[in-house]
N, C-alpha and C positions, 0 to 999 in steps of 0.2 A: 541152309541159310536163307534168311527171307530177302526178297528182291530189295527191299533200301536196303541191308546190309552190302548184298553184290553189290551195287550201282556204286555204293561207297566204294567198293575194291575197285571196280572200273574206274573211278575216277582216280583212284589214287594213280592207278596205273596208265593212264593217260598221262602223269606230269612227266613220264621218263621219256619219251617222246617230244613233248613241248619244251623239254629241261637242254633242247638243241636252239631252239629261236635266239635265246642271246647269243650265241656265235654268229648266225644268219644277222641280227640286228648291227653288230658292232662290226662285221668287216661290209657291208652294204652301208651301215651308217657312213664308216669311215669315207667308203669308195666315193659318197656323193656330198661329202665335205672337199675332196679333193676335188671333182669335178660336177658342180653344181648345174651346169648349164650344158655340157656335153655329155654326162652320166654315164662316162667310159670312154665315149667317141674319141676326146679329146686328151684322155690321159692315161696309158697304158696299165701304169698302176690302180688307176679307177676302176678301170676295167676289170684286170685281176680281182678287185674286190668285191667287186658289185658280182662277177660273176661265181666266184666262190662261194660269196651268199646265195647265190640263187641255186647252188646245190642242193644244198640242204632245202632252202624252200621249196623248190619243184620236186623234191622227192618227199614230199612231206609224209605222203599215202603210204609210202613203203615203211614210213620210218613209224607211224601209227602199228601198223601191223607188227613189225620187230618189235619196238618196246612196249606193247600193249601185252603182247605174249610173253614179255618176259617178264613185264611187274605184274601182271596175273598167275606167276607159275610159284607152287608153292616155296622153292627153296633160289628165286630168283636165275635159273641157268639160263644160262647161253646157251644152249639146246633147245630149250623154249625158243629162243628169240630165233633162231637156227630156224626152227621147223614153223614160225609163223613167216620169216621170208620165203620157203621153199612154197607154203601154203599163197602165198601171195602170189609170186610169180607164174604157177601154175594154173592157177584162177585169171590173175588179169592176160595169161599169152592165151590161153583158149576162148577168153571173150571179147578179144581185140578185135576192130570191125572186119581186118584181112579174115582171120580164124572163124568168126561166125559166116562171111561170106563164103568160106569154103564148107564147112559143117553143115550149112544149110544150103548150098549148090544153087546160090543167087550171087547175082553182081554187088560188088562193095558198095555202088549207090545204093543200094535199096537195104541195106543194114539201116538199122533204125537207130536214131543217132544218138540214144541212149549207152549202146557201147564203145563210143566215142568218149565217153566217161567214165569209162569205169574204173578207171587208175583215182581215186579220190579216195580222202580221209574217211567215208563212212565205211567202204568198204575196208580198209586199210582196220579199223578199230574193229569189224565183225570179223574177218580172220584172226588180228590177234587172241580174241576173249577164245574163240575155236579153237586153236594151236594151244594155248593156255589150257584150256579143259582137258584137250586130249591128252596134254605132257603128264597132268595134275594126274587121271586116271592110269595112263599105261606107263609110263616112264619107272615102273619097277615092275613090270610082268617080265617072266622067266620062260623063254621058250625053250622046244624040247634039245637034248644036245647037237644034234645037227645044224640046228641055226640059234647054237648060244652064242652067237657072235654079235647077232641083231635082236639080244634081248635089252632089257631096259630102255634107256636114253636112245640108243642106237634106232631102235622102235619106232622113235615117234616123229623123225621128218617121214621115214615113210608112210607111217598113218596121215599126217596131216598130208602129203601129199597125195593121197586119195581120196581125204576128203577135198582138197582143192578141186579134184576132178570131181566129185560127184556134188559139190558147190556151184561149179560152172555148168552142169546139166541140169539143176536146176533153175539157175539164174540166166541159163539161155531164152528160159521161157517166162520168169516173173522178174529181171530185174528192168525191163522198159517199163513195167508197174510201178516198180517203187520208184524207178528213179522219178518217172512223172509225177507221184504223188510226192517225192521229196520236193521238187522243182518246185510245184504246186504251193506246197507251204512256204519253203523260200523267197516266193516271190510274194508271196503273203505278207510275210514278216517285213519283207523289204516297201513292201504301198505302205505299211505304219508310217515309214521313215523316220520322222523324229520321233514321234511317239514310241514307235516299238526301240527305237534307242533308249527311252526315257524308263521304259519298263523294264529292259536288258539290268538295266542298272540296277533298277531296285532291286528285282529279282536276286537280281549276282551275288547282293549283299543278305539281303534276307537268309538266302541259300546259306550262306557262311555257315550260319547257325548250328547248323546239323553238318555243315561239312558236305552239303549235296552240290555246291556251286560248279564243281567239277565235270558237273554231269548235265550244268546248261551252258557252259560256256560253250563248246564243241560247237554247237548248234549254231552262234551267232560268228565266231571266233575262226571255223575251222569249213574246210567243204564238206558240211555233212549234208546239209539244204542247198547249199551251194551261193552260200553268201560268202564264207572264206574270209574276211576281214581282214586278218593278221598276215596270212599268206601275200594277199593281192595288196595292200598298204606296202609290205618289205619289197613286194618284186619293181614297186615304182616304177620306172620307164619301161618294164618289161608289162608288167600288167595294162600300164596305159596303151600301151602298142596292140596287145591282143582285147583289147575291150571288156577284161573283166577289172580294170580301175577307174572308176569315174571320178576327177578331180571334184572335189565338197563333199563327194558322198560317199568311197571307201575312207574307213577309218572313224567310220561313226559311233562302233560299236566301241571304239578306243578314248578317241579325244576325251570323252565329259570327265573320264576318271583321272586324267591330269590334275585341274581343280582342285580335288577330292583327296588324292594322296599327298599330292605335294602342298597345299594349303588348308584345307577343310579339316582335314585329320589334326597336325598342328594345331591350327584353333582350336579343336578339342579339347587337347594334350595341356595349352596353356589357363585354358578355362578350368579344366578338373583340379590343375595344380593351384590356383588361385580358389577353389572351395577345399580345396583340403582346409584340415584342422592345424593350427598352428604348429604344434607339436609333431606333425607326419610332415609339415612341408619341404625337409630337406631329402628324406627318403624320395617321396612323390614326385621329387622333380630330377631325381635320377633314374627315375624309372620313364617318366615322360619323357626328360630332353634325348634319353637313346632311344625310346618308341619314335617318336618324331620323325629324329634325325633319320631311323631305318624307312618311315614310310616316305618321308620327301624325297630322300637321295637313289634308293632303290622301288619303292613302291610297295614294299612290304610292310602293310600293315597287320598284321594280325596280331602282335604285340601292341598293339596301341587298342585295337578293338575289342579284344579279348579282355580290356583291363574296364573296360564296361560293361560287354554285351550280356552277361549275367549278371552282374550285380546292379543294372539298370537299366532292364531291356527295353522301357519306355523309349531312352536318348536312343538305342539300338535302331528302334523303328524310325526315330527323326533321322539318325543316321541316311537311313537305305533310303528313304524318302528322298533326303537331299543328294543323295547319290543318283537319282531316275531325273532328275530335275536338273542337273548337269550334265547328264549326258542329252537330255532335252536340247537346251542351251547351246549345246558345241555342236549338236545335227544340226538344228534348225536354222543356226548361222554360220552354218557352212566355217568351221574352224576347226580345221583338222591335224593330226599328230597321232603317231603310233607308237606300240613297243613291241618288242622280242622275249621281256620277259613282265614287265612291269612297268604300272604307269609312274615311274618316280622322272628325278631330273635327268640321270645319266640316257635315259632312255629319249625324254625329251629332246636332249641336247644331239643326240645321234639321229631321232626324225628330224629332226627341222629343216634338211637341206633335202628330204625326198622330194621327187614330184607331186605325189600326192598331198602333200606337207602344205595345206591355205591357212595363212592368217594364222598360222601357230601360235603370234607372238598377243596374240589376243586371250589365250587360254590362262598366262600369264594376270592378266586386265582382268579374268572371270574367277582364277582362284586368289586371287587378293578380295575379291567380294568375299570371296565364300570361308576363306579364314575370316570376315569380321561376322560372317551369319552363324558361323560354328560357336566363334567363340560367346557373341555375347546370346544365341540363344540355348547351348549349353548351359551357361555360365545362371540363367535367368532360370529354366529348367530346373538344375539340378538342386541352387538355393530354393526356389519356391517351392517343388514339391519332397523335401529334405532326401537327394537319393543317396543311396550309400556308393559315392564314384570313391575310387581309391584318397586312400587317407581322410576318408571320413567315416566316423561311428567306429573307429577301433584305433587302438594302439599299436604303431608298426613299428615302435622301438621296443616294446616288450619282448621280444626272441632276441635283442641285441646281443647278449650274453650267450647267445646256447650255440654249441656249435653244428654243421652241420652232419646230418647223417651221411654214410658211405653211402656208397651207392647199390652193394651188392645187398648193404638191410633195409636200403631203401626200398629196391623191389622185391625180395623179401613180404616186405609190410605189403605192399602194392599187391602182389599174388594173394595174400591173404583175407585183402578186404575187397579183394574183387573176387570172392567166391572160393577161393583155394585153388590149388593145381587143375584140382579132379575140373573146374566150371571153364575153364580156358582153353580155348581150342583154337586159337592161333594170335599170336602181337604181332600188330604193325605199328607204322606210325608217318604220320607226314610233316611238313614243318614245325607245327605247335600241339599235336593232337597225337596219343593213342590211339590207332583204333583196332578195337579187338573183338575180337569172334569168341562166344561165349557159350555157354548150354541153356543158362537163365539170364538174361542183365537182371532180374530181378535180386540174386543172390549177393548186388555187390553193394557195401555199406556206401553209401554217398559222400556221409559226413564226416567218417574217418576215413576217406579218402581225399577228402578239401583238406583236412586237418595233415592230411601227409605232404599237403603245398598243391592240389588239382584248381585250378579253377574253379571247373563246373565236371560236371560230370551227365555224358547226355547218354539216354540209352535208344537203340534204333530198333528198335522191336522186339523178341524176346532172347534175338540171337545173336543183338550187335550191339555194341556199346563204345561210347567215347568219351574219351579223359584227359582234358587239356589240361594239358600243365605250361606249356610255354615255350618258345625260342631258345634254341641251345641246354634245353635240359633235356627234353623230353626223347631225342634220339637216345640218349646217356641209360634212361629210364628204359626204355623198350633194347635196347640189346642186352642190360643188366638182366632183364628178365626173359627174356630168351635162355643165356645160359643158366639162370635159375632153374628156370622148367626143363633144361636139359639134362641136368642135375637130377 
């Protein structure tokens, strides 16, 4: 597999890890609506909440590690995820600064204070793709009969727990390297300040495209540089207390996209419905007012972007553009708000009584701009240079009559014009998108694959390939055709 392929599987496998944040978000939300001003001190029940979230948040690193190894293992076990915690803990107790002070027979002051750090998200995601690999490999080797008891599965916390150890012997001696040179960039990215917000953005968006965006949020989002965003915004008075929250400035890589999903998107959604063609505009606006509605209220836009970003990649780029350009806006004026899962309103409504939570109610003031910039320079865009946005240049009442395929001839068809059995060497799929591991992407028909209902169809080198189809069909799609190929 070629490296963008992996990095795709990596990211996909990061979201089972971050797919905990809305729990952390909604009961810390809740705890500092109860107590806004005391942030637990004053309300037992606050307390309770704010501290239950900060489980899950302060253990983020572990939790990297577990679900990393387990959405990188090829048949998803809990064995994987098993043998990437064993692999964790093993690594971070022998390079905790007590265990390096004693392995190298010097005083705990003179540990270098690099592995004062070393319980973090970067590490947490290189053990799990490790624990991942090793399960992917040994997890069906057969030892002799004397120790068939620890053949297969059984196998591989003990491998990974040797590699933990021979990790930490390593990393005794190169991880005050990395980690300086991580620090190094981090603090890099952070002198941008609003700018490197502004760029976060665009980037985040552009990345969509191919489905890499996975693979940069980490960096601005998570302690992998050691900027942490999401982490340090949810911990609120906890983070403020230990000085990794600076009130205006954690949550910067967050706030702009408030704006963006809960108004910017919208104005999109009602712009493209007002150039549709007369004859599509009842369709067009059942398809837009549920895109919308999912990106404002949860922040899930990729139904609303998706219904562009091929068939007029131009607005795509205005898109991400304006995406870098509020997240500008909400750094540089100090207007801050987080989320757990997404930037839509439920998430809004849950920051707003953080500590780190300034002038939230002004992000409100910014996305009412930016639905009327979306909408009428969409609107100006799309009429002037004629793009085909949905319900334009086709008839989407022409299949009105036809009814729909099963689902098991659906993929079926699907296997067949992606190269047949033999070119398919493994289906996934993430919210909106196939994506699948191939022998050629070159072998799969493109256009009798839109013609099956795909999108777009993107190929990521010669050994990875992706196939949107869409929200709520597309898991339906990729397990269909699992059992096909089992078949």
């Amino acid at each position: 597999m070629n490296v963008l392929g992996y990095m795709q599987k990596v990211g996909k496998a990061l979201m089972v890890p971050v797919a905990t944040l809305p729990a952390a978000a909604i009961l810390m939300g809740i705890g500092y609506w109860i107590d806004p001003v005391g942030w637990g001190s004053e309300s037992i029940v606050a307390a309770f909440l704010i501290k239950s979230g900060s489980a899950i948040i302060d253990n983020m690193a572990l939790l990297f590690a577990i679900g990393v190894a387990f959405g990188l293992s090829r048949d998803k076990s809990g064995n994987a995820a098993l043998s990437g915690f064993v692999a964790f803990m093993v690594l971070t107790t022998l390079l905790s600064p007590a265990a390096v002070a004693q392995l190298e027979g010097v005083d705990i002051s003179e540990v270098p204070a690099a592995f004062g750090s070393i319980n973090n998200q970067f590490i947490g995601i290189l053990i799990g793709i490790i624990s991942a690999e090793i399960y992917n490999k040994f997890s069906t080797v057969e030892l002799p009969k004397a120790l068939a008891f620890f053949s297969g599965k059984r196998l591989v916390p003990i491998l990974t727990s040797i590699a933990g150890m021979l990790l930490a012997f390593v990393f005794l001696y190169v991880w005050p390297i990395i980690f300086e040179g991580l620090s190094t960039f981090g603090q890099y990215l952070q002198s941008l300040d609003a700018v490197g917000a502004g760029l976060f953005g665009f980037f985040n968006r552009l990345m969509l495209m191919v489905g890499m965006h996975h693979a940069l949020y980490p960096i601005f989002w998570f302690d992998v540089v050691g900027i942490n965003d999401i982490p340090n915004f949810l911990g609120g008075a906890a983070s403020i207390a230990n000085g990794t929250g600076i009130v205006g400035k954690t949550g910067m890589y967050q706030a702009g996209f408030f704006p963006i999903m809960m108004f910017g998107l919208p104005g999109a959604a009602l712009a493209m419905y007002h150039c549709a063609e007369a004859r599509n505009k009842d369709k067009v606006f059942s398809i837009m007012i549920a895109a919308a509605m999912a990106s404002f209220f949860t922040g899930i836009t990729e139904p609303l972007e998706f219904s562009f970003m091929f068939l007029a990649p131009a607005l795509y780029l205005v898109h991400a553009v304006l995406t870098g350009i509020s997240l500008y806006i909400a750094a540089s004026m100090e207007w801050m708000a987080g989320f757990g899962f997404s930037a839509g309103f439920v998430d809004f409504v849950l920051s707003s009584q953080n500590p780190l939570a300034t002038k939230w109610y002004m992000l409100i003031a910014q996305g009412l701009v930016f639905f009327t910039v979306y909408y009428f320079l969409f609107r100006f865009i799309i009429q002037k240079f004629n793009l085909n946005t949905p319900g334009r240049g086709e008839d989407m009442n022409a299949a009105e009559g036809e009814t729909e395929t099963d689902m098991p001839t659906l993929a079926l068809a699907y296997i067949k014009e992606l190269g047949g059995d033999d070119n398919i060497v493994e289906v996934d799929n993430c919210i909106t998108r196939l994506r699948l591991t191939v022998k050629d992407s070159a072998l799969a028909n493109q256009d009798a694959l839109k013609a099956l209902g795909a999108v777009a169809v993107v190929p990521m080198g010669k050994e990875g390939l992706q196939v949107i189809i869409g929200l709520g069909k597309v898991d339906k799609v990729a397990d269909a055709m699992k059992i096909a190929l089992k078949k």
